[in-house]
N, C-alpha and C positions, 0 to 999 in steps of 0.2 A: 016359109022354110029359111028365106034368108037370114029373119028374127030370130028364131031360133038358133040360126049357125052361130051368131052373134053373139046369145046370150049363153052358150056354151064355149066359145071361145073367152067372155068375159070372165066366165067362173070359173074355166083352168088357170086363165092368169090369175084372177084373185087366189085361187087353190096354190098355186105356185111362190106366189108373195109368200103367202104363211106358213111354209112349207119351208122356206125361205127361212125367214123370221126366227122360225123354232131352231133348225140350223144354226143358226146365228148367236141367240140364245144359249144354246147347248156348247156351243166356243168356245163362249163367253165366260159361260160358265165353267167350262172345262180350266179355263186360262186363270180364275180367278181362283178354284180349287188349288191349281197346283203349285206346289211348295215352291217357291223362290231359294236356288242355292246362290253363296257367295261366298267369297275365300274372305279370310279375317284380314287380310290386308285392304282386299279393294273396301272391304266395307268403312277401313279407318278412314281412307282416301276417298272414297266417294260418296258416303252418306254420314256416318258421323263426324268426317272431319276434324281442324281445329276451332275449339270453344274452352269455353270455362271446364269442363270437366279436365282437359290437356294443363290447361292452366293452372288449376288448383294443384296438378299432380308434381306438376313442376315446381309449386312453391315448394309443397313437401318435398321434394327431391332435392332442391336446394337447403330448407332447415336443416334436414337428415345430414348432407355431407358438412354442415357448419359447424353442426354439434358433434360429428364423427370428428374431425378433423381437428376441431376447440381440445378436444379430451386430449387429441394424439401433444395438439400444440401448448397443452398446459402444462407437460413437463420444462420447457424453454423456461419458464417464470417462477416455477417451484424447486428447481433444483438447487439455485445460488440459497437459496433459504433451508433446505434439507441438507445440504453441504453443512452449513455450519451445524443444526441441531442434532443430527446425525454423527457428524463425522466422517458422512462419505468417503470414498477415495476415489480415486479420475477413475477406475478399473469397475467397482460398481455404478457409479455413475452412468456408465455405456449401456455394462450392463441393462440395466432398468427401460433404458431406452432402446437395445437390442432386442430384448425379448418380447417386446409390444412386437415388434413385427415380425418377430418369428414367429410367433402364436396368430398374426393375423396371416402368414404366409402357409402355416399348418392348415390352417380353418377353410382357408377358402376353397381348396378343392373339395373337402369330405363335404364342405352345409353347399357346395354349387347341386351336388346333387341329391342333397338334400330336399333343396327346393324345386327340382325337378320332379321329386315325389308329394313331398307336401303343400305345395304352393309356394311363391313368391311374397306374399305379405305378412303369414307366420311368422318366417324369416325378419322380417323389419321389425316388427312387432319384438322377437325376441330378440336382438340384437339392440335396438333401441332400452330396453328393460336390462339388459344388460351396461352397458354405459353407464346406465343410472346409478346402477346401484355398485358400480366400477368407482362410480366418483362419490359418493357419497365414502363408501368406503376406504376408501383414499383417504377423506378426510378423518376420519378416526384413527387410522393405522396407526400402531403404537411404538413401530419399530421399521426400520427399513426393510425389513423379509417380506411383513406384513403389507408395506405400501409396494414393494417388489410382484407381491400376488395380485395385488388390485390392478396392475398395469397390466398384466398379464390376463385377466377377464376384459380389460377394456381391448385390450390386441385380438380376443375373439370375438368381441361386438364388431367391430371392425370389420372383421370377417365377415361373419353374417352378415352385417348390413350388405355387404358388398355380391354376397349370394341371392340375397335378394331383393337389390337393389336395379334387375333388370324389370322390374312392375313396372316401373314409369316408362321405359322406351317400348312394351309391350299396349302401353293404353294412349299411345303418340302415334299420328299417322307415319306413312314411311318418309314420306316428304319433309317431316319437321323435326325428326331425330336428333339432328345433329345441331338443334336449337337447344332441345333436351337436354345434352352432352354440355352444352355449354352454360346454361343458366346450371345444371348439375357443379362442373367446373367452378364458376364463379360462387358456390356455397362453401367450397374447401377454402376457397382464397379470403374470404369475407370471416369463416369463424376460425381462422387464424389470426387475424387481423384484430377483430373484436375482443377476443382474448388477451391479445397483450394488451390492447386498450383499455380492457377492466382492470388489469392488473396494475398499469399506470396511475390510475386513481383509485384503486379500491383494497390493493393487497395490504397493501402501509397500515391501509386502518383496520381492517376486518380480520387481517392475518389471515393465514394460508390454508387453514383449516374449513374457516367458515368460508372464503373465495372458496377452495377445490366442493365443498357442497350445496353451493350455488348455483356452480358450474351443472349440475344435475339437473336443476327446471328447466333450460333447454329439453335436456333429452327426455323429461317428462313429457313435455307440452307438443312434442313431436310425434311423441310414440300414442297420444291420445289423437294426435290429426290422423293420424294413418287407419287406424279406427273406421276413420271414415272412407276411406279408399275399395274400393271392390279391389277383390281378386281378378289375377290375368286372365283375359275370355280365351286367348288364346291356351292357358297353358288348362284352362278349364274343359277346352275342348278335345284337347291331346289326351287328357285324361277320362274321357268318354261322359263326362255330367256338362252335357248339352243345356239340360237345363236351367243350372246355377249360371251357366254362361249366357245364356239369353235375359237372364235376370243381369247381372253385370252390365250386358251389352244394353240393355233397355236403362238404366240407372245412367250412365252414359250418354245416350241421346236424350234421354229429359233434361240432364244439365246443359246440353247445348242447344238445346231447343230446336231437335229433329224428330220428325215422327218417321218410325221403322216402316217398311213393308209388310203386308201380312202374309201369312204364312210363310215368315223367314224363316231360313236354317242356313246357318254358320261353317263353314268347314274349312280345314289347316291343310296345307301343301305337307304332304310328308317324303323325305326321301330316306333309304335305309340306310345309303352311303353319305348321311351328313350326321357329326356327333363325334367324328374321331379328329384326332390330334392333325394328323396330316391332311385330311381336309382343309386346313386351315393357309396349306401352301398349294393347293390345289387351283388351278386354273380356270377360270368361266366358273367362281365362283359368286 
């Protein structure tokens, strides 16, 4: 009898173990099933972090404002030269350089939400193609009206770029931003700099013509790196194509060399009261 009690006590507990086990199992399984959510920020900061994908984005963001900025800063070097072949007077002169920034002061609210709708890197993309063909045109102008119009496409590339010019602090964690901002910064200062520098040994000989469509293979060769740039996960997900964003976001961590979570999904903080003007003086923001 005692055997017995025994060996019926042995087989609930072994019964119990596996009873156990499958429990266990079924957890496990359950845990492994379920979707992983996370907000687009913790993911920049805590799994894709900074790498080369942040890095490259920043070179291009620094080329972008070099050659933004070279265009704006070509006038300084062309004008003492236009003065004479022209005939300028101090009143058009201003002019010319007036109207670049009223047309990029025009542009940048309408393409801000522009890009709001159609992405972030169309915007580069046409903004950069724009420039190009800003300077290229420049250089042909056969008259001052003529080079007058071509400043005035380069004042809206300007614009655009600058509407969607926030791609790069959207694929930067939050922590490194203001790293962004500054390598950004230093491209303005650099293709100002470089421009007069060409212009010191190279105007004299090549003349102003062939220097101002020169100036254009920058903004070529920029607008073909961006090419390579994904679009924003973040504004991809605002826009409900979850999918094109997990592509992004996966394109992202293979350059930095992180492997994702499986069954991730992605999602953006929304609030309804952020987006207006006075938000912007708003408190506990």
């Amino acid at each position: 009898y005692n055997e017995y009690k025994s060996y019926l006590r042995c087989y609930s507990m072994v019964k119990m173990e596996e009873e156990e086990n499958e429990r266990s199992l079924m957890l496990l399984g359950s845990e492994t099933d379920e979707t992983s959510t996370v907000n687009i920020s913790e993911l920049y900061d805590n799994i894709i972090k900074l790498g080369p994908a942040q890095y490259f984005a920043w070179f291009i963001s620094f080329a972008i404002k070099a050659t933004e900025f070279g265009e704006v800063a070509l006038l300084s070097v062309l004008i003492p030269i236009l003065r004479c072949e022209w005939d300028l007077s101090v009143n058009f002169e201003a002019t010319i350089t007036v109207m670049i920034y009223i047309s990029y002061f025009l542009t940048v609210p309408i393409f801000g939400k522009v890009a709001d709708i159609y992405g972030r890197k169309p915007l580069l993309i046409l903004g950069n193609t724009l420039l190009s063909l800003a300077s290229i045109s420049s250089a042909i102008a056969t008259d001052k009206w003529c080079f007058l119009l071509c400043r005035v496409v380069c004042g809206v590339g300007v614009g655009i770029i600058g509407s969607g010019d926030s791609l790069m602090l959207e694929l930067t964690p939050n922590t490194h931003r203001v790293t962004c901002i500054t390598v950004k910064m230093l491209g303005v200062y650099c293709g100002k700099f470089l421009v007069s520098l060409s212009a010191y040994f190279f105007l004299a000989t090549i003349g102003w013509r062939w220097f101002t469509a020169l100036a254009a293979l920058p903004c070529i060769v920029v607008t073909a790196l961006t090419l390579l740039l994904p679009e924003s996960p973040r504004y991809l997900i605002v826009s409900g194509e979850e999918e094109k964003a997990m592509q992004a976001i996966s394109f992202l961590s293979k350059l930095n060399g992180v492997s994702l979570p499986s069954n991730l999904r992605v999602t953006v903080y929304k609030s309804e009261s952020l987006g207006r003007i006075k938000d912007v003086f708003a408190k506990n923001r």
